[in-house]
MARFI-396676 format. One record per residue (C-alpha): x, y, z; residue in one letter. Coordinates in steps of 0.5 Angstrom, whole numbers, plus 2048, in hexadecimal, padded with zeros to 3 digits. Each point is the difference from the previous one (the first is absolute). Example, Ala and Ser with C-alpha at 12.3 -4.5 7.8 and 13.67 -1.06 7.14 Angstrom:
<atoms>
8197F7810A8028077FES
</atoms>
This chain:
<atoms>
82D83980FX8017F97FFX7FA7FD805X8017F9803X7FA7FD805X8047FC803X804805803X7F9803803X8027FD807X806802801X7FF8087FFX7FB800806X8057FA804X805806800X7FA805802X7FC7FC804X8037FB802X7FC7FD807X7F98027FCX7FB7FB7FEX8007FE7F9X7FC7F9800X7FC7FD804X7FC7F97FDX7FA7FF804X8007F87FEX8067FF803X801805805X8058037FFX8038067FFX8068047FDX804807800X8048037FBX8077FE802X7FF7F9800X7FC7FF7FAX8068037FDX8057FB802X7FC7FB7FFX7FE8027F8X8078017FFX8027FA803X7FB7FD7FBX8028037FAX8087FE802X7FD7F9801X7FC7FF7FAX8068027FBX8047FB805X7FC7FB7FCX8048027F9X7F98057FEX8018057FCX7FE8077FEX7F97FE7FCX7FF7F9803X7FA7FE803X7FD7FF807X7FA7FD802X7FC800807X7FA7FD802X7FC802806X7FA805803X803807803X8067FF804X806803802X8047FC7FBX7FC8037FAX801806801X806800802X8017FB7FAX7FE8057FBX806806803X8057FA800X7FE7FF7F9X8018077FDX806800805X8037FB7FDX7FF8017F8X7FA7FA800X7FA8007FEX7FB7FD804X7F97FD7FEX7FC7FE804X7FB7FA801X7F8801801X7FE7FA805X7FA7FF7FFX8017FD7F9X8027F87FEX8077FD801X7FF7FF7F8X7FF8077FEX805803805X8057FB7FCX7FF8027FAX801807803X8067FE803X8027FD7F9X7FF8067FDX805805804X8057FB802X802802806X8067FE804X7FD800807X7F97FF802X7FF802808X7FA7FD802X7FC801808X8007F9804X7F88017FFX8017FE7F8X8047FA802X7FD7FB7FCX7FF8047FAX807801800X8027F9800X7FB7FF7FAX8048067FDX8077FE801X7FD7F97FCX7FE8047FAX804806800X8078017FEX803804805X8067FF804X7FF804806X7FA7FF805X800804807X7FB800805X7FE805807X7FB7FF805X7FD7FD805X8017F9800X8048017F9X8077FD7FFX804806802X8038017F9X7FF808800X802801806X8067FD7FFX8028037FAX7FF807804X8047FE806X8077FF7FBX8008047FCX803808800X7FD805802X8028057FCX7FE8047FAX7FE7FB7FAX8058027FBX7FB8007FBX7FC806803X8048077FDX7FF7FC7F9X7F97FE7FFX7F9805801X7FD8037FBX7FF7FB7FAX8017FB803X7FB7FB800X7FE7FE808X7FA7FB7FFX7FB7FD7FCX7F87FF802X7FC7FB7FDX7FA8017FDX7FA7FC7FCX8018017F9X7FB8007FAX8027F97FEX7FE7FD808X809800800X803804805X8058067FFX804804804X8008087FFX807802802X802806804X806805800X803803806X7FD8077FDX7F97FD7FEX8007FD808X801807801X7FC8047FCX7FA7FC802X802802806X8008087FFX7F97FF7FDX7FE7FE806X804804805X7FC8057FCX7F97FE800X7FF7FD807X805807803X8047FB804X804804806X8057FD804X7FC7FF806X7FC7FA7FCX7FF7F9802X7FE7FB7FBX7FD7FA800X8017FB7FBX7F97FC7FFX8017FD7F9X8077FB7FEX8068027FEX7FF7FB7FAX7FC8067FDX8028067FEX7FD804806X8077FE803X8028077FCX7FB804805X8047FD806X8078017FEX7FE8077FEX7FF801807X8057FD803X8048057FBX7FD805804X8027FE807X7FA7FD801X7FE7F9804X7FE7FA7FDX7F97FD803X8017F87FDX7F97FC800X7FD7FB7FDX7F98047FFX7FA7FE805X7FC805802X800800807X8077FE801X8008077FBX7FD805805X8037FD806X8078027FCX7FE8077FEX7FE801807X8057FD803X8068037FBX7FD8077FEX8007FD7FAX7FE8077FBX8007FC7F8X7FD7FA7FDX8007FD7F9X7F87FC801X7FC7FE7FBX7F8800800X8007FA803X804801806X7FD806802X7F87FE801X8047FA805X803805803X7FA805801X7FC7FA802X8047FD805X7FC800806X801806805X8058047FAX7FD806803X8047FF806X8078007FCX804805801X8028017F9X801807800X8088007FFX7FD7FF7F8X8018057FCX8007FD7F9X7FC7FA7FCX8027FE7FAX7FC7FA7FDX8007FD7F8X7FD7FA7FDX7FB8047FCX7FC807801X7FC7FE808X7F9801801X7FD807801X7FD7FD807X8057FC801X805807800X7FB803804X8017FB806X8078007FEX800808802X7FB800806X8047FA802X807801800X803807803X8048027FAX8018007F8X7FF7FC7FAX8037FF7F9X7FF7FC7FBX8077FC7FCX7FF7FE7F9X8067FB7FEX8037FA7FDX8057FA802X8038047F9X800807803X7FD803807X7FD806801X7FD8017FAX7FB805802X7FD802807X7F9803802X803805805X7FD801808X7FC8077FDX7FC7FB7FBX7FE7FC805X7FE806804X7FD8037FBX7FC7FB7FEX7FD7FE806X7FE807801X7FB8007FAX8068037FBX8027FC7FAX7FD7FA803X8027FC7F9X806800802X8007FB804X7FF7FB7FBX8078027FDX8077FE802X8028077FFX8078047FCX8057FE7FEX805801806X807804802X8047FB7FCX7FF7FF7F8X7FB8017FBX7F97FD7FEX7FB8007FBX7FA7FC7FDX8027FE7F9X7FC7FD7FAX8037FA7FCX8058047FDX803804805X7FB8067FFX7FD804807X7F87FE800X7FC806802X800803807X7F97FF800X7FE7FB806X7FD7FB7FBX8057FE7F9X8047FA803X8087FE7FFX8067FE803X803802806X8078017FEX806803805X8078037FFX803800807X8077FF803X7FC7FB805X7FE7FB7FBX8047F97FEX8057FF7FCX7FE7FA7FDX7FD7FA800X8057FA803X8037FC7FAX7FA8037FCX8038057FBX7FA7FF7FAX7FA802806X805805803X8008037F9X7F98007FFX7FE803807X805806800X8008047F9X803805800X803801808X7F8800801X7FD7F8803X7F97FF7FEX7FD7FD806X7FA7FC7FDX7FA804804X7FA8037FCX7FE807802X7FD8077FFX803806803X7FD807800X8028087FFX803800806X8047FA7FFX7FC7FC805X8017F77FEX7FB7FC800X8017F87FFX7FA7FD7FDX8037FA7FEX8077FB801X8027FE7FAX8027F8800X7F9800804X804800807X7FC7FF807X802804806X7FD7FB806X803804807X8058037FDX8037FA7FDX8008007F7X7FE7FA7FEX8018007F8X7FA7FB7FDX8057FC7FBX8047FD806X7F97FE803X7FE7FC7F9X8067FE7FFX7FF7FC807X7F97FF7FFX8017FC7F9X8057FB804X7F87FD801X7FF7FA7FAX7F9802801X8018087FEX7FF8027F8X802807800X7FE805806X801808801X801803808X7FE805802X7FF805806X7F9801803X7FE805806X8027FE807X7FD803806X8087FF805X8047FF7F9X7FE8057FCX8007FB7FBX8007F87FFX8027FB7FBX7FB7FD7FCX8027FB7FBX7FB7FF7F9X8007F87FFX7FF7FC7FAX7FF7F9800X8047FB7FBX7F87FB7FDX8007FC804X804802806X7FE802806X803804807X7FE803806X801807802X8047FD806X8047FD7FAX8028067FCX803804807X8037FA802X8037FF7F9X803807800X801800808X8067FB7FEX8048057FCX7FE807803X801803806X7FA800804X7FE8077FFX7FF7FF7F8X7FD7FB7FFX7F78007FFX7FD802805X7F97FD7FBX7FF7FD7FAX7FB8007FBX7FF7FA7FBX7FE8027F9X7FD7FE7F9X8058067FDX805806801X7FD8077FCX8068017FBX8018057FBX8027FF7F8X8087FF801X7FE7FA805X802804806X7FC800807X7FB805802X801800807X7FC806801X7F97FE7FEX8027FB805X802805805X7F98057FFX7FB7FC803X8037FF808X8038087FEX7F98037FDX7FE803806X807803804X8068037FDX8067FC7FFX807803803X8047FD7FBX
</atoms>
């Protein structure tokens, strides 16, 4: 069967058509499945009506809303591919990412106005649309006259098809955008209908933005029938929505769930509709899953995956148990097996499996119908990332006899700081911006709320001289605020090896000589 994941809203429209099927928090608003329907077809016939074919490209921009979710059906409805925008980043790097997939719309929140006019200056696009409050009605409009019926294009399209590119930070501190088919979406989806056991009855709370591949977790659920909790995480505005919503499943990383535990009064939550947590971002502390069990009254598992390929493997609710109970309490310093969907292995260099033993280190390498099907506009990466049907993901591990994963490294040096990636050559490429800077190495250094902060390793130009405070403003102007360094080191030189290359992990060793390093 040809699967379109567009047409996910018009299978419970005819089954349960008065039925909640969204409700956004931040905008107080709720939708059932017949009018979600209606309007996704209206939008796809809209967006056709601006001459797009099969294939073309739409770009959005906003936080978690309605129009997003109904963005990503209209577009599988209609043969587009949508690619989506991470607002957190500058108006020069969404331009460039703009460039790169052409589309022929962008569809922007009235909250990014400015932005948008900043764009629609650089950019080469011939449509803009905008929705919301204080927005100029555009959307709107453009659902009110269009038809309401069924998207010519939706009985032909599904399968492989592509239906969205998410962007990613690349080795060379360029963005590249992993493109997903209608069947990987949804084999992503099978993956974790499996691994977090979800049953009809569920209601899901979206917590991360639907620009990240999380957006998988979600449309999954609402595959099932399922409502959709929309929030923009704060942590007590979270518990009040699972005790208000009886939500039962959320997507947090570690981060997310101390707030959540250290929120005042959190014992007075009624949280007991929740049966399932899954977490991701790197193996969680010990303590910290301890708390997390006593603390809230359901399950937990870990996912392991990629922008390129989700779902990759999971440690299951009985590991947790186990774990905590005294019974292979090492464990909980893996990300688990492979999952239902696809193949994993630990390779050498050649390709050959390392040893189960627990300590021969390689890299993870997955064979899954989840996975992307290449790098956008990229075929050389794409080539060297998939050999062979299997993607090399670029994470360093071991793996022992029963299969258990154990990342000890991330190739490309990549930082998780609260469940962000943040990759290294981004951040120096913005820091050498500074005339003051000769060379410098980023790197990533415990961190108390964010398991990781960025520290840069600077060296001066002879005779120059910057602050720290000049470094992070330097690189303030070309990140998002989230990558830049949180502190800065000024140095004589950078440890290197023969071939010239940095060696981060000297600089790394002595802030990580006393803890365990999750990535």
């Amino acid at each position: 069967m040809t699967i379109n994941q567009g047409l996910i809203p018009a299978k419970w429209a005819a089954l349960t058509p008065d039925a909640q099927a969204l409700y956004d928090v931040p905008n107080n608003r709720r939708m059932a499945w017949r009018e979600l329907d209606e309007r996704v077809r209206r939008l796809a016939n809209g967006l056709r009506s601006f001459g797009l074919e099969v294939g073309d490209r739409v770009a959005v921009l906003t936080r978690n809303s309605v129009e997003f979710q109904e963005l990503y059906f209209a577009a599988g409805r209609a043969g587009l591919i949508l690619q989506p925008l991470n607002w957190r980043l500058g108006s020069a790097e969404l331009a460039r990412l703009i460039g790169d997939a052409a589309p022929r719309v962008v569809i922007t929140s009235a909250e990014w106005r400015d932005v948008a006019k900043e764009l629609q200056r650089d950019c080469d696009v011939p449509t803009w649309l905008e929705f919301g409050e204080g927005g100029d009605g555009s959307y709107e409009d453009l659902l009110a006259r269009s038809s309401a019926d069924e998207p010519v294009t939706s009985a032909k399209v599904g399968g492989d098809d592509p239906f969205f590119i998410l962007y990613t930070g690349g080795t060379t501190g360029r963005s590249k955008g992993a493109l997903h088919t209608h069947h990987s979406a949804a084999m992503g989806g099978l993956n974790q209908t499996v691994a977090e056991r979800i049953v009809p009855s569920d209601v899901y709370m979206l917590t991360g933005q639907m620009y990240h591949i999380p957006v998988v977790l979600s449309m999954n659920y609402l595959r099932h029938g399922c409502p959709l909790v929309l929030v923009n995480f704060e942590a007590e505005q979270a518990l009040r929505v699972i005790e208000a919503e009886r939500v039962s499943a959320f997507l947090g990383i570690t981060t997310m769930l101390n707030w959540m535990m250290a929120v005042p009064g959190f014992s007075g939550y009624d949280l007991s509709s929740l049966r399932n947590i899954q977490y991701g971002g790197g193996p969680m502390p010990s303590s910290i899953v301890r708390a997390a069990l006593e603390s809230f009254p359901c399950t937990l598992i870990q996912g392991y995956g990629q922008t390129e390929g989700p779902g990759m493997t999971f440690l299951s609710q009985e590991d947790h148990t186990e774990a905590v109970a005294g019974r292979h309490a090492h464990r909980l310093r893996s990300c688990g097996r492979e999952g239902f969907v696809g193949r994993l292995r630990v390779v050498d260099e050649t390709g050959a499996d390392v040893p189960r033993d627990g300590r021969t280190a390689g890299e993870i390498v997955v064979k899954s119908e989840a996975n992307m099907i290449g790098y956008w506009n990229q075929p050389e990466l794409t080539a060297r990332t998939i050999r062979d049907g299997w993607m090399w993901t670029g994470d360093i591990a071991t793996w022992d006899e029963h299969s258990y994963v154990y990342i000890v490294d991330r190739a490309k040096d990549m930082i998780i700081s609260g469940g962000e990636n943040i990759y290294s050559v981004q951040v120096e490429e913005a820091i050498a911006a500074h005339p003051a800077v000769l060379e410098c190495a980023v790197i990533g250094v415990p961190d108390e709320e964010w398991g990781e902060s960025v520290k840069a390793v600077v060296v001066l130009k002879p005779g120059q001289s910057a602050t720290e405070a000049d470094i992070i403003g330097t690189a303030k102007q070309n990140l998002a605020s989230y990558q830049k360094p949180k502190s800065v080191d000024f140095v004589d030189s950078l440890p290197k090896a023969p071939t010239g290359k940095i060696m981060k992990r000297e600089l790394r060793a002595p802030y990580w000589a006393d803890r365990e390093r999750s990535v």
